[in-house]
C-alpha positions, -999 to +999 in steps of 0.1 A: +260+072+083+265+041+062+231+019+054+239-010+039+210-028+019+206-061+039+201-037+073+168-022+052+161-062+046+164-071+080+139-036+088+117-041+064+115-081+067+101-077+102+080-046+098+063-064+066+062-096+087+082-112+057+084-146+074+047-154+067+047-150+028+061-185+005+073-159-023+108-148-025+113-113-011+136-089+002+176-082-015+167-089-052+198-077-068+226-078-044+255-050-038+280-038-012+272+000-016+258+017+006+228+030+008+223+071+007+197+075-021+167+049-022+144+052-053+109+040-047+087+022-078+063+001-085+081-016-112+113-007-131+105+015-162+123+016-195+144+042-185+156+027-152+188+028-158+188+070-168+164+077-139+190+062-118+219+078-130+199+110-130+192+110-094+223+094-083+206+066-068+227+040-048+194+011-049+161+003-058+131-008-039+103-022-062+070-037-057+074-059-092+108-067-101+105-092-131+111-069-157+147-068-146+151-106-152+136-099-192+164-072-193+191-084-168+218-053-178+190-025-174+209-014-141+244+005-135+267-014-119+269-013-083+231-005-072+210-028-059+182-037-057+153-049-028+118-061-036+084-068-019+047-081-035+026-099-016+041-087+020+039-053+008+001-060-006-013-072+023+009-048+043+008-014+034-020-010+014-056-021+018-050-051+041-043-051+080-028-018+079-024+003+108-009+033+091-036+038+071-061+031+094-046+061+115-047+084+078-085+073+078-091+080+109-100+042+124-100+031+157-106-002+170-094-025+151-105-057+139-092-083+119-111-092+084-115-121+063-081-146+061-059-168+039-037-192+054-037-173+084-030-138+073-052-112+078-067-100+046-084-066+058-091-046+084-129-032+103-130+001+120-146+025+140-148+061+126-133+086+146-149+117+143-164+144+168-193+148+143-218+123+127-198+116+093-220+106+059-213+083+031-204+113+009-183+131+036-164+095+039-164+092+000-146+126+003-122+117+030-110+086+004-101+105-024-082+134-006-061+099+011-056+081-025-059+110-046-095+097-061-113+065-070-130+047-092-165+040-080-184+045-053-223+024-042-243+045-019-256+026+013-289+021+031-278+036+062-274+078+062-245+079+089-210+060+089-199+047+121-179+017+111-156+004+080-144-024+063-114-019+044-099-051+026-074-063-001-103-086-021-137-083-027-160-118-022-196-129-012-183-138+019-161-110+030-186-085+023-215-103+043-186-106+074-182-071+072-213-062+071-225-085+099-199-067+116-218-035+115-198-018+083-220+006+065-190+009+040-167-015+024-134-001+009-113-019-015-095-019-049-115-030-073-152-038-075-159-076-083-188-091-101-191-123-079-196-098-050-228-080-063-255-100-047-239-096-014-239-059-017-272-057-027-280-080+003-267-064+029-270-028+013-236-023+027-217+010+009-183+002-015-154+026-026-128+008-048-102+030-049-083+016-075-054-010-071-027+012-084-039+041-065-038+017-035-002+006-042+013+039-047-003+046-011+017+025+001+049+038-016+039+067+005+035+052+034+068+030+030+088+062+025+074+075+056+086+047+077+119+044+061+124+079+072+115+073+106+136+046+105+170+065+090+168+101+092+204+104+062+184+085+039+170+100+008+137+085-003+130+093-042+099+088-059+102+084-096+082+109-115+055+102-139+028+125-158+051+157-145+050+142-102+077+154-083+106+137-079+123+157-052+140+133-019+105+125+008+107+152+038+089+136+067+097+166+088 
């Protein structure tokens, strides 16, 4: 089966609601190959070029392009290349995210905190057969994002709801908590925030932002496979990761 790049523009555009964000997105480097190998990355390293040769790859999607405009001849002729920030941000990791709501184990979903009309988070009920703690919870986030940074303790013993957002403000954290979160997951903790925590006595977990974004390389790889079972998703490896094609099987 031939994929040609603009059909994973025209998939991913709608499933990452594309239309709502002002930035550029979608085929950053153009080509007429088709698609059989897509690597996934955050950014494009300095070895681009032999990572792609390597693995034979036909395109590119990356999270933060710009490096390629510093070194425009950093690619082999031929592959292309599609990109995604903000949409993928807000998107797939910890915005309004369904798919990760279902790998935490949320139900009930509830939109949290905006910005010019896009959802900026997500609240949640906890879906578990058994009364789940704060360190059970804490536990259930770093087997998802493979750790996290820091984690506050709440008041309350027993987790029954969540807040999981993209930013961390006075204001969102007093909305989720008057929401009825005991916890409040996000990337990274921020100072102006503090008071409100302390307020409210409301749990946080900041994962991390990178951790948060490779998530959702994860997750993206996942729903390109659903999407085209002949296409190849490959990570590129770093600190010895794996760099073998995604089996969503």
């Amino acid at each position: 089966m031939s994929i040609k790049l603009t059909a994973i523009e025209n998939f991913l555009n709608e499933y990452l609601d594309a239309s709502r964000y002002a930035e550029p997105c979608g085929v950053y480097v153009d080509s007429a190959r088709p698609v059989a190998r897509l690597g996934l990355a955050l950014e494009p390293s300095d070895d681009v070029a032999e990572w792609i040769n390597g693995e034979r790859l036909d395109a590119l999607f990356l999270h933060r392009p710009w490096k390629l405009e510093r070194a425009p001849t950093a690619l082999p002729e031929g592959v292309g290349v599609i990109a995604y920030h903000l949409a993928f941000d807000e998107r797939l990791t910890l915005g309004y995210n369904p798919r990760l709501a279902q790998a935490l184990r949320l139900s009930g979903l509830e939109v949290l905190g905006e910005k010019e009309g896009r959802p900026l988070g997500m609240s949640g009920d906890v879906s578990t057969l058994a009364a789940m703690t704060f360190t059970d919870f804490a536990r259930a986030i770093g087997e998802v994002f493979g750790g996290c940074e820091r984690n506050d303790t709440p008041t309350s013993p027993e987790v029954t709801r969540v807040a999981v957002v993209g930013a961390m403000t006075d204001a969102l954290v007093r909305e989720a908590s008057a929401r009825g979160a005991q916890v409040y997951v996000t990337g990274q903790f921020r100072a102006p925030a503090e008071a409100a925590v302390k307020a409210t006595n409301i749990g946080v977990i900041a994962v991390g932002h990178r951790r948060s974004e490779e998530w959702g390389l994860r997750a993206l790889a996942g729903v390109l496979r659903e999407r085209w079972c002949d296409l190849q998703v490959i990570f590129e490896s770093r600190k010895g990761a794996s760099n073998e094609p995604v089996d969503e099987s």
